[in-house]
Backbone as XML, in Angstrom:
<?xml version="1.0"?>
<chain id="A" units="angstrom">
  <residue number="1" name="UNK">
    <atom name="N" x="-32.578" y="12.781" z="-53.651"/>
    <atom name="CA" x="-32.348" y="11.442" z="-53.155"/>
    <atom name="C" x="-32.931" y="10.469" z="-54.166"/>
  </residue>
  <residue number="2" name="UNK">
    <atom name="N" x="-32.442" y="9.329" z="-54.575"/>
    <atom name="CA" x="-32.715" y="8.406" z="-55.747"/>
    <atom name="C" x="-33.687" y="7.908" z="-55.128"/>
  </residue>
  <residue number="3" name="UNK">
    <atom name="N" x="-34.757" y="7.268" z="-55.507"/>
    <atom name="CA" x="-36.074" y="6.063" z="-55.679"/>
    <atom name="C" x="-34.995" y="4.690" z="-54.708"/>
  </residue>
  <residue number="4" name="UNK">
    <atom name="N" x="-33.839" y="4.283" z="-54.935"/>
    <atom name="CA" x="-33.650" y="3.612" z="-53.494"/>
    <atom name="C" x="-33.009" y="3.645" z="-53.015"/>
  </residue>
  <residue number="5" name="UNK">
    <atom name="N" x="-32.505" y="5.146" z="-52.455"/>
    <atom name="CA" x="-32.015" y="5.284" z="-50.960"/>
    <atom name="C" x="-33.371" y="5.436" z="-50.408"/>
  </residue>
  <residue number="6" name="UNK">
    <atom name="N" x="-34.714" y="6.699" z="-50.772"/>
    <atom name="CA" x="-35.643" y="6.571" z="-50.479"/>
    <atom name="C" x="-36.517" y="5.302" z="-49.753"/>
  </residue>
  <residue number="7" name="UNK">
    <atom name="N" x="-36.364" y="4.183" z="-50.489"/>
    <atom name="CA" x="-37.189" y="2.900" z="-50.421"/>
    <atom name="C" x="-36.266" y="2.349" z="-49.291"/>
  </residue>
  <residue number="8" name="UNK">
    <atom name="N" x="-35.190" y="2.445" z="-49.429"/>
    <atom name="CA" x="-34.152" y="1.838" z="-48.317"/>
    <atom name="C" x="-34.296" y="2.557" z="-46.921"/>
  </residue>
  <residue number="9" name="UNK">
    <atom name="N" x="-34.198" y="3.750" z="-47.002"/>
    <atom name="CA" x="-34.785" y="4.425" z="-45.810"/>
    <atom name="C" x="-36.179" y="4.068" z="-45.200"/>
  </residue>
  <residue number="10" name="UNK">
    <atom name="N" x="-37.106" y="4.147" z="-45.970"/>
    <atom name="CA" x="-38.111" y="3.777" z="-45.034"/>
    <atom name="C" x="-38.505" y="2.185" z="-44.951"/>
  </residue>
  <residue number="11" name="UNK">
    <atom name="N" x="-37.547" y="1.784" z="-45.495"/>
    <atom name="CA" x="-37.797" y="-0.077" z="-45.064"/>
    <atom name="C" x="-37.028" y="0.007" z="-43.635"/>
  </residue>
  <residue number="12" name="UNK">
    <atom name="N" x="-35.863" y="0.763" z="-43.793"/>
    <atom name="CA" x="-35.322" y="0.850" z="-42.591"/>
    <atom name="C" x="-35.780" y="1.227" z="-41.580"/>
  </residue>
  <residue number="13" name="UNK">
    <atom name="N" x="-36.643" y="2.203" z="-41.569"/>
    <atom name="CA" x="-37.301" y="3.397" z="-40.247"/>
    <atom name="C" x="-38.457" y="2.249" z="-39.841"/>
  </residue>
  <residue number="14" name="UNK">
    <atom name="N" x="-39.430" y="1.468" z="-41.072"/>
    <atom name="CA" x="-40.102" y="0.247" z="-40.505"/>
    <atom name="C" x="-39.568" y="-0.448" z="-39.480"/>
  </residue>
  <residue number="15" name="UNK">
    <atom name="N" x="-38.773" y="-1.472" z="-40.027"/>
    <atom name="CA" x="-37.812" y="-1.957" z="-38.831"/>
    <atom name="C" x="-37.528" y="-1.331" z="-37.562"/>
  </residue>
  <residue number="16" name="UNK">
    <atom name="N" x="-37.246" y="-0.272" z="-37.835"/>
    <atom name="CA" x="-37.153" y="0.490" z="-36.337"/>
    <atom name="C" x="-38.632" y="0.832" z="-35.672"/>
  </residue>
  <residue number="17" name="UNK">
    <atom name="N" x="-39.014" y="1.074" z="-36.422"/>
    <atom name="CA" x="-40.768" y="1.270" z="-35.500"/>
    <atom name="C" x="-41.452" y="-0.382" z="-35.080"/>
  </residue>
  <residue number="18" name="UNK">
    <atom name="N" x="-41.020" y="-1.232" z="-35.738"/>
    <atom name="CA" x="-41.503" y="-2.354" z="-35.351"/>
    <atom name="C" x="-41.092" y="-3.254" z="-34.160"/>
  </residue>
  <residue number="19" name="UNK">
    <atom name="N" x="-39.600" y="-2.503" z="-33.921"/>
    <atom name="CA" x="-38.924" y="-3.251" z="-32.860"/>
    <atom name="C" x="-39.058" y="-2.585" z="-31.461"/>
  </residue>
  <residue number="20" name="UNK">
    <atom name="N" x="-39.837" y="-1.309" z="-32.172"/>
    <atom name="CA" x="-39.947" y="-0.103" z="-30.482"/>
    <atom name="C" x="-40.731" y="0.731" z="-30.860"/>
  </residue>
  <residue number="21" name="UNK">
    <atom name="N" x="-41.573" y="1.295" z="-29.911"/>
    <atom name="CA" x="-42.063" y="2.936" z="-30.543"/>
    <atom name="C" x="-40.846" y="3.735" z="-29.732"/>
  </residue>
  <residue number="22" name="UNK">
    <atom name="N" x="-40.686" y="4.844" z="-30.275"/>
    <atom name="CA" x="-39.650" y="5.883" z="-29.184"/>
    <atom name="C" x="-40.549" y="6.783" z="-28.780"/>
  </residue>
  <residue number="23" name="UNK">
    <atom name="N" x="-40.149" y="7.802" z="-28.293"/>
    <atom name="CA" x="-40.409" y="8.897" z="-27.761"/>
    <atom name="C" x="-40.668" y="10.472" z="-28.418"/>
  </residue>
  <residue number="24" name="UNK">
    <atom name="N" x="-40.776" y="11.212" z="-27.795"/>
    <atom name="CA" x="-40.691" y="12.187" z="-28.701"/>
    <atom name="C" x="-39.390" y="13.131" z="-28.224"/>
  </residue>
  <residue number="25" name="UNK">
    <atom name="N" x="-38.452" y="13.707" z="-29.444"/>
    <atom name="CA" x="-37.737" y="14.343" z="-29.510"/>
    <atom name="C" x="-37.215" y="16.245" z="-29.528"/>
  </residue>
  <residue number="26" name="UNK">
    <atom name="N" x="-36.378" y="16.462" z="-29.161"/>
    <atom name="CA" x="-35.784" y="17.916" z="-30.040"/>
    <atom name="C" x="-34.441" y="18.078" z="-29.962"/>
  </residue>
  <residue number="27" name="UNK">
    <atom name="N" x="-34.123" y="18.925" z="-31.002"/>
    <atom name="CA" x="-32.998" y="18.980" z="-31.307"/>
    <atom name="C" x="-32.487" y="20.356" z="-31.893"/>
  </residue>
  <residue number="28" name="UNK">
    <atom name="N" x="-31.926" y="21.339" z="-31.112"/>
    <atom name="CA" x="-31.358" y="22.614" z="-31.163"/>
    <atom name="C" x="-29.988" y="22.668" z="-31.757"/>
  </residue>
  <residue number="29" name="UNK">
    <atom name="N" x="-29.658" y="23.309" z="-32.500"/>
    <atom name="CA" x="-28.252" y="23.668" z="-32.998"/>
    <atom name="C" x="-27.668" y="25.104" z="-33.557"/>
  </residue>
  <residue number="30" name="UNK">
    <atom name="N" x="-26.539" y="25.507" z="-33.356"/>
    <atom name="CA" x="-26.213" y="26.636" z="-34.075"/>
    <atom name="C" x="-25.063" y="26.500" z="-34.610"/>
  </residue>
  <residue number="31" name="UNK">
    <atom name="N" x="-24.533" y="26.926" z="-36.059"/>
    <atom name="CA" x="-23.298" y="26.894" z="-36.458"/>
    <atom name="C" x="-22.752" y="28.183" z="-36.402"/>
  </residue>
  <residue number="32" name="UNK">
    <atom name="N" x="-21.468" y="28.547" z="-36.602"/>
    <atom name="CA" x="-20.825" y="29.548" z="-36.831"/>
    <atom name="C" x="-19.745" y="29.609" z="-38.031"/>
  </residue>
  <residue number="33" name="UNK">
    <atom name="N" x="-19.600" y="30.404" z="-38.807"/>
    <atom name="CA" x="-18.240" y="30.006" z="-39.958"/>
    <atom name="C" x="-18.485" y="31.706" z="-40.434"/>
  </residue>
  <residue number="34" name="UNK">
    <atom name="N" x="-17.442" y="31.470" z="-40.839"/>
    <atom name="CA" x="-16.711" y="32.821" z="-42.104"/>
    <atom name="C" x="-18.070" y="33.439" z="-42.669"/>
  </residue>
  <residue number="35" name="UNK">
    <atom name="N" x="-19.317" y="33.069" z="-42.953"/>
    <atom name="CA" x="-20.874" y="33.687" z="-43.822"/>
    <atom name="C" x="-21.379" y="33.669" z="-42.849"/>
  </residue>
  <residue number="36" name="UNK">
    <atom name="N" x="-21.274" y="33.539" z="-41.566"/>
    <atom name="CA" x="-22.128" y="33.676" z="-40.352"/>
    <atom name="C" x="-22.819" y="32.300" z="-39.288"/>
  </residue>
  <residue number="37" name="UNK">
    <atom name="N" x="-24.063" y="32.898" z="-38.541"/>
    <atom name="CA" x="-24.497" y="31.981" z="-38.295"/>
    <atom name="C" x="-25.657" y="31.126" z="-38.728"/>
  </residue>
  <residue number="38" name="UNK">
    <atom name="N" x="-25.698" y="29.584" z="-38.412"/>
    <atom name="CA" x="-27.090" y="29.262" z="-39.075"/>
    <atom name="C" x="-27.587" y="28.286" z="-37.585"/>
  </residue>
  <residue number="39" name="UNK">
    <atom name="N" x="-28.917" y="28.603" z="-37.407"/>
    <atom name="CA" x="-29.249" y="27.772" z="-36.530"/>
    <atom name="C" x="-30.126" y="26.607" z="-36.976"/>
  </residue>
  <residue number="40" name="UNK">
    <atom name="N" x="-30.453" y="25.523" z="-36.349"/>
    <atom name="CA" x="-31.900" y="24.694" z="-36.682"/>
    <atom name="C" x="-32.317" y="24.046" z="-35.519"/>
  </residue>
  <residue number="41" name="UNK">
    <atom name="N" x="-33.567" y="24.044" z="-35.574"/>
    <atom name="CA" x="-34.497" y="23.593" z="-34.747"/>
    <atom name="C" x="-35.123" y="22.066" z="-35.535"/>
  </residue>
  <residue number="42" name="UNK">
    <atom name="N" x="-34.985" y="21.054" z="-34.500"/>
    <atom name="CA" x="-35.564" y="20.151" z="-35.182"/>
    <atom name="C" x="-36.623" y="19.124" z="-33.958"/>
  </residue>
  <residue number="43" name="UNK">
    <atom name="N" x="-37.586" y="18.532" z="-34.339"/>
    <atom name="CA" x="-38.466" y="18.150" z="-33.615"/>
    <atom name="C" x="-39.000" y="16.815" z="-34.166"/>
  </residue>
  <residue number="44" name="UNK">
    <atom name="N" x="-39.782" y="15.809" z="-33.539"/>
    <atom name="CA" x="-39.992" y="14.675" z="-33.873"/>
    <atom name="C" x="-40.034" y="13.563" z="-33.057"/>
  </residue>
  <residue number="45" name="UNK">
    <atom name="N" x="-41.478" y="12.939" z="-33.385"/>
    <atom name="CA" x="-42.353" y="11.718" z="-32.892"/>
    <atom name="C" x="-42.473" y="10.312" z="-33.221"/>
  </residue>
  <residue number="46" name="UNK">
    <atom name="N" x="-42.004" y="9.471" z="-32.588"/>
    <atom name="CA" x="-42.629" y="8.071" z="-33.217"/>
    <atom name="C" x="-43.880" y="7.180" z="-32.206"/>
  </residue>
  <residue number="47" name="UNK">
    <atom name="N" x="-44.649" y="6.781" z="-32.662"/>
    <atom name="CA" x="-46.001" y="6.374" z="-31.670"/>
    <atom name="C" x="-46.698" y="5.160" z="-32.661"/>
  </residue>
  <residue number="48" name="UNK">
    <atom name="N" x="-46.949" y="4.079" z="-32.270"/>
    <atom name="CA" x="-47.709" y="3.253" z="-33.261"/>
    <atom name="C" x="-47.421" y="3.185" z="-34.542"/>
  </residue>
  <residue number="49" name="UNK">
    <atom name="N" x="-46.201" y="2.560" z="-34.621"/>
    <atom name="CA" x="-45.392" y="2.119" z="-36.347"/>
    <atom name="C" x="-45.624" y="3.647" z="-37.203"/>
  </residue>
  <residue number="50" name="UNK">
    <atom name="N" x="-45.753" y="4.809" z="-36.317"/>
    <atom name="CA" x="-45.913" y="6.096" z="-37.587"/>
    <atom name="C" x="-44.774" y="7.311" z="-36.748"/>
  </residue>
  <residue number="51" name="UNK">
    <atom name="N" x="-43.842" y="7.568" z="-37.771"/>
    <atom name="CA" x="-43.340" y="8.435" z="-37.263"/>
    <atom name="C" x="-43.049" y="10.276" z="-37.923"/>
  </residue>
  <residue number="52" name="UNK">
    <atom name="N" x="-43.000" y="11.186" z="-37.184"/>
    <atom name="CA" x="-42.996" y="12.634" z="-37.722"/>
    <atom name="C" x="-41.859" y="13.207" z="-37.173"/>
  </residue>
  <residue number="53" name="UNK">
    <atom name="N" x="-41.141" y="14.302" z="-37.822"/>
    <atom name="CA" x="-40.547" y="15.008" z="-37.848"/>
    <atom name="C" x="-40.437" y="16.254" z="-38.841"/>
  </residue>
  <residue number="54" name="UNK">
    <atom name="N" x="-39.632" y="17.380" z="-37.940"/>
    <atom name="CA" x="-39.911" y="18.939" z="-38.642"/>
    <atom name="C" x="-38.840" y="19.459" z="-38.179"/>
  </residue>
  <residue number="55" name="UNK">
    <atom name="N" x="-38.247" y="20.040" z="-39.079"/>
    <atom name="CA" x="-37.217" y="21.039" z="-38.938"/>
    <atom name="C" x="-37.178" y="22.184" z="-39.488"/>
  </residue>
  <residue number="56" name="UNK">
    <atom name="N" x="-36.880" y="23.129" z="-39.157"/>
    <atom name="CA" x="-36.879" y="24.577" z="-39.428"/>
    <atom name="C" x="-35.503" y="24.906" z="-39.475"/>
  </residue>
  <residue number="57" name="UNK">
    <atom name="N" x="-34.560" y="25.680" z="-40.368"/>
    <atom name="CA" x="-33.292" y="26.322" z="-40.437"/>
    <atom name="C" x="-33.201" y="27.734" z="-40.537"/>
  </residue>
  <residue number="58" name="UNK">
    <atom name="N" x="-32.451" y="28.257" z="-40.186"/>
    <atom name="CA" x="-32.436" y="29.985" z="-40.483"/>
    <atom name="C" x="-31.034" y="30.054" z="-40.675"/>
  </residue>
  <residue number="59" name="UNK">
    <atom name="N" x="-31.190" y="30.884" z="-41.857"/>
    <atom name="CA" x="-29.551" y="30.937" z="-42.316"/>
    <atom name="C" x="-28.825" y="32.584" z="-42.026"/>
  </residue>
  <residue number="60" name="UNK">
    <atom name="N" x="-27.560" y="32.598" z="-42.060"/>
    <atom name="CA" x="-27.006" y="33.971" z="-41.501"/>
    <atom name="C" x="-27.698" y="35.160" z="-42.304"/>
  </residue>
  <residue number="61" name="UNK">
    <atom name="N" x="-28.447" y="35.064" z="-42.888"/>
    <atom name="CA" x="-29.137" y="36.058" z="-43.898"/>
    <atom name="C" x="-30.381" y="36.254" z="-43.873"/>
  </residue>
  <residue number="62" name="UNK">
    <atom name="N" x="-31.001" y="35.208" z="-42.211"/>
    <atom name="CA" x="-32.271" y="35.205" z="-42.185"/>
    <atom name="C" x="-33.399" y="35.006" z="-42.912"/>
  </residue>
  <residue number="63" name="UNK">
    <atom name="N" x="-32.835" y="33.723" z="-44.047"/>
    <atom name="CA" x="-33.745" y="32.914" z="-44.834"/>
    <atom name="C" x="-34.059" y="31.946" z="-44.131"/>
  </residue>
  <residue number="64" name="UNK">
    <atom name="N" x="-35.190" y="31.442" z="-44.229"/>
    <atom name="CA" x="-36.029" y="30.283" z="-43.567"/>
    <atom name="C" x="-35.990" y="29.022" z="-44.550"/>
  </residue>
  <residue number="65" name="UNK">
    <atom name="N" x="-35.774" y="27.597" z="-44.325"/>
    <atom name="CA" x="-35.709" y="26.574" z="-44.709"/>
    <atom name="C" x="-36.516" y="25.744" z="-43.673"/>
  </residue>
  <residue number="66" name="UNK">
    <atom name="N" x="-37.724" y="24.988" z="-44.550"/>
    <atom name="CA" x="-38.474" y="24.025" z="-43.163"/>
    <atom name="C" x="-38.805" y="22.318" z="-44.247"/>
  </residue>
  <residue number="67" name="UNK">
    <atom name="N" x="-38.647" y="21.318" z="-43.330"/>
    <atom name="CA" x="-38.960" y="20.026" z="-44.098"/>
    <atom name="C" x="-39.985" y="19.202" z="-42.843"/>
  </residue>
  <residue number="68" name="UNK">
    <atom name="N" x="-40.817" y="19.198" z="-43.224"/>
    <atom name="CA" x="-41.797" y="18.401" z="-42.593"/>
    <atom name="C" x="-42.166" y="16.741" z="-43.141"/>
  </residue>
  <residue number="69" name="UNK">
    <atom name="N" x="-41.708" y="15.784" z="-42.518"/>
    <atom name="CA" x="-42.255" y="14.596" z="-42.593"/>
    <atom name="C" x="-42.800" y="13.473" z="-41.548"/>
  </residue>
  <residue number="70" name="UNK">
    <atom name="N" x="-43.743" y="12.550" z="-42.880"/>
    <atom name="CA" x="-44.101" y="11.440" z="-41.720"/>
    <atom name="C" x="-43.860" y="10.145" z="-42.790"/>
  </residue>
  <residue number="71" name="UNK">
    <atom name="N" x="-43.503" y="9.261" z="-41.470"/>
    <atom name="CA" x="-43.827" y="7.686" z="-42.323"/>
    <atom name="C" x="-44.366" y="6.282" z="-41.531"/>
  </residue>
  <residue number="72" name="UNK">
    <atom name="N" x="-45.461" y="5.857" z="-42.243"/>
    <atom name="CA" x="-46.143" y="4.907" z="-41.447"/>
    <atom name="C" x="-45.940" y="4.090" z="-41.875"/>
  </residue>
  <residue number="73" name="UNK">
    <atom name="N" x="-46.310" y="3.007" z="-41.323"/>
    <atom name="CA" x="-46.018" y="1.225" z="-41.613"/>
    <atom name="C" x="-47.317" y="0.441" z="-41.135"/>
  </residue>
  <residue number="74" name="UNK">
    <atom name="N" x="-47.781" y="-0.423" z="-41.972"/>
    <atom name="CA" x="-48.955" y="-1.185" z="-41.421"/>
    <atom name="C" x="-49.856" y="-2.185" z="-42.479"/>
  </residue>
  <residue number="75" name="UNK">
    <atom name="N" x="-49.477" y="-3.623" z="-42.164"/>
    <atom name="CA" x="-49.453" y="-4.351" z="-42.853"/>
    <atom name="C" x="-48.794" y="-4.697" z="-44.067"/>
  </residue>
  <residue number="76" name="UNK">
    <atom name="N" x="-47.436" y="-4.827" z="-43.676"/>
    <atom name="CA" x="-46.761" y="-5.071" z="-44.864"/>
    <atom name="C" x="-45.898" y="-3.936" z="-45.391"/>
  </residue>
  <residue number="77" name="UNK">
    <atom name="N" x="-46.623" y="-2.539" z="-45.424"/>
    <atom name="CA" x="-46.478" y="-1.809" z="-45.914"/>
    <atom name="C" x="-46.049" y="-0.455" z="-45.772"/>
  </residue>
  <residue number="78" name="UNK">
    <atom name="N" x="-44.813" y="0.303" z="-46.390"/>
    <atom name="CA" x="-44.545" y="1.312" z="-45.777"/>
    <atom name="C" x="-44.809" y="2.830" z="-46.674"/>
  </residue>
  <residue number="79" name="UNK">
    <atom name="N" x="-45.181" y="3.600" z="-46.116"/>
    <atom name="CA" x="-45.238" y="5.035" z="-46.954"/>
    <atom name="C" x="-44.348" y="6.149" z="-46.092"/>
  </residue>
  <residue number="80" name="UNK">
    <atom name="N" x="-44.301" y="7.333" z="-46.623"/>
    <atom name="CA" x="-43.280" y="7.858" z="-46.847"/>
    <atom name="C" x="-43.559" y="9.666" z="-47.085"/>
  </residue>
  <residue number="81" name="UNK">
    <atom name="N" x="-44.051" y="10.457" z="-46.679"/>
    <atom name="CA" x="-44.722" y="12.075" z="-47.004"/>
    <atom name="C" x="-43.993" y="12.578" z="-47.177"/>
  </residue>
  <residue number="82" name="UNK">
    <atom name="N" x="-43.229" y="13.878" z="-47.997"/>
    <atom name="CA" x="-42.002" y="14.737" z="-47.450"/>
    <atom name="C" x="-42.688" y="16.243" z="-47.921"/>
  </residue>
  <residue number="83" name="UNK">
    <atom name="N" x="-42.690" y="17.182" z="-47.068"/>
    <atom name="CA" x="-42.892" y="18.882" z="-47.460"/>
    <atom name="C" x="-41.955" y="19.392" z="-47.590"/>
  </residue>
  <residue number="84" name="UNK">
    <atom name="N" x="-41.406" y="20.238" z="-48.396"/>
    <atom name="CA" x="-40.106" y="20.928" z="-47.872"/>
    <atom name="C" x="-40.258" y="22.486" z="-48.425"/>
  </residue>
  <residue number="85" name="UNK">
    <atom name="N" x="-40.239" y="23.368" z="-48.141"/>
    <atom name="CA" x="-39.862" y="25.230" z="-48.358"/>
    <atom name="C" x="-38.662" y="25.779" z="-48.453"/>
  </residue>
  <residue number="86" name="UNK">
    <atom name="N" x="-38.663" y="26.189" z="-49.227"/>
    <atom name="CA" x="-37.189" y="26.809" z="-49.512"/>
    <atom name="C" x="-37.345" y="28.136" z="-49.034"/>
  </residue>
  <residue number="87" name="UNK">
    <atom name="N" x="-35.990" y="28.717" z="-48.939"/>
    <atom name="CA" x="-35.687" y="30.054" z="-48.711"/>
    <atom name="C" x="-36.591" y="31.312" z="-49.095"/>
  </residue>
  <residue number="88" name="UNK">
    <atom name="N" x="-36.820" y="30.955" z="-50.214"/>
    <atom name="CA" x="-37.797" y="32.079" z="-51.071"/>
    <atom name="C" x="-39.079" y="32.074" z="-51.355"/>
  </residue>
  <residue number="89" name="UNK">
    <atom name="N" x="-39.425" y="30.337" z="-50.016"/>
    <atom name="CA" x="-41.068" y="30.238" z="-50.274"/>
    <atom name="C" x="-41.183" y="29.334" z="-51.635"/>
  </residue>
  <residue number="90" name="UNK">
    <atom name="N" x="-40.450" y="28.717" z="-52.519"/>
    <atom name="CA" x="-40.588" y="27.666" z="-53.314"/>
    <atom name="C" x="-41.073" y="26.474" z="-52.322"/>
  </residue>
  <residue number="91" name="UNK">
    <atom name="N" x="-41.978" y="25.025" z="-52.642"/>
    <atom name="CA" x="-41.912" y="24.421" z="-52.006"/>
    <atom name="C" x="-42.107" y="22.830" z="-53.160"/>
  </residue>
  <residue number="92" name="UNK">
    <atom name="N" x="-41.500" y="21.852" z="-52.293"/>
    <atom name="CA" x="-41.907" y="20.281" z="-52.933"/>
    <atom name="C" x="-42.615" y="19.455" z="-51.797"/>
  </residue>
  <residue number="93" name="UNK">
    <atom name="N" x="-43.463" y="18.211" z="-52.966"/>
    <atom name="CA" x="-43.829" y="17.533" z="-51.897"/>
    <atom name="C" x="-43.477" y="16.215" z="-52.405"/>
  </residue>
  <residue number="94" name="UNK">
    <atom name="N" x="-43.192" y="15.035" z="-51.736"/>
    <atom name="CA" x="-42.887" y="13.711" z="-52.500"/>
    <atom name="C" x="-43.223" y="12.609" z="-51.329"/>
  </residue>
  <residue number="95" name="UNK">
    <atom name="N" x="-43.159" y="11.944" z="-52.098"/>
    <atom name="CA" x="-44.151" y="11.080" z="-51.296"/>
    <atom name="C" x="-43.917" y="9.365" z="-51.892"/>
  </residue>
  <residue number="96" name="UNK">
    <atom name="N" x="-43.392" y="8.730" z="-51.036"/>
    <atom name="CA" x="-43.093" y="6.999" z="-51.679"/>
    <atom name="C" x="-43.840" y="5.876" z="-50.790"/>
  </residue>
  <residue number="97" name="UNK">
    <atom name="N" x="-44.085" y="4.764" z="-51.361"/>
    <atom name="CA" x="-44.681" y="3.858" z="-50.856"/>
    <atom name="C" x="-43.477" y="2.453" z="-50.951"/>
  </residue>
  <residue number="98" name="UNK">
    <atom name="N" x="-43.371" y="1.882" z="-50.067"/>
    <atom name="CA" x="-42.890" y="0.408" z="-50.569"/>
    <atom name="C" x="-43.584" y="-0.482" z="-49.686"/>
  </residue>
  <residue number="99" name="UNK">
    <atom name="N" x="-43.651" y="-1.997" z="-50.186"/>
    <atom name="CA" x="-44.693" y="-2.805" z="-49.699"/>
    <atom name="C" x="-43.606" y="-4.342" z="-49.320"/>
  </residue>
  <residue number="100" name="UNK">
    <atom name="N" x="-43.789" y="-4.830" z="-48.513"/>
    <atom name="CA" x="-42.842" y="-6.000" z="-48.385"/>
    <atom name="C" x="-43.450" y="-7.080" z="-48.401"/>
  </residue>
</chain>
């Protein structure tokens, strides 16, 4: 993802935490196609301008994919965490700030 869809996203998710806190979420799915099935589990909080979410995937081959994030807002300012694991146990972390 480029430096500003990134920045655009969480100016956006600000806005949304500022106009409401929500609730907390989940979200179950399974696909099916021609390579099998893949399911994901996804989960996620917003509470006081900070919000989290986690998802876990399992693919028809029983590889694991998980992305864990949060992003807070407060004073002006927004940040941005991201974890993510790949299939084979590779992992990234990235992490943006923008300030308004």
């Amino acid at each position: 993802m480029s430096r500003i869809t990134t920045l655009a996203a969480i100016a956006a998710l600000a806005t949304a935490t500022t106009v409401m806190d929500a609730g907390a979420w989940t979200r179950d799915s399974t696909t099916s196609g021609w390579r099998g099935t893949t399911t994901s589990s996804a989960s996620g909080n917003c509470s006081n301008g900070s919000c989290s979410r986690s998802v876990v995937r399992t693919g028809s081959y029983g590889n694991t994919a998980s992305a864990n994030s949060s992003a807070a807002c407060s004073n002006g300012e927004c940040s941005r965490d991201v974890h993510r694991t790949g299939p084979r146990g590779g992992s990234v972390d990235r992490s943006a700030t923008i300030s308004r």
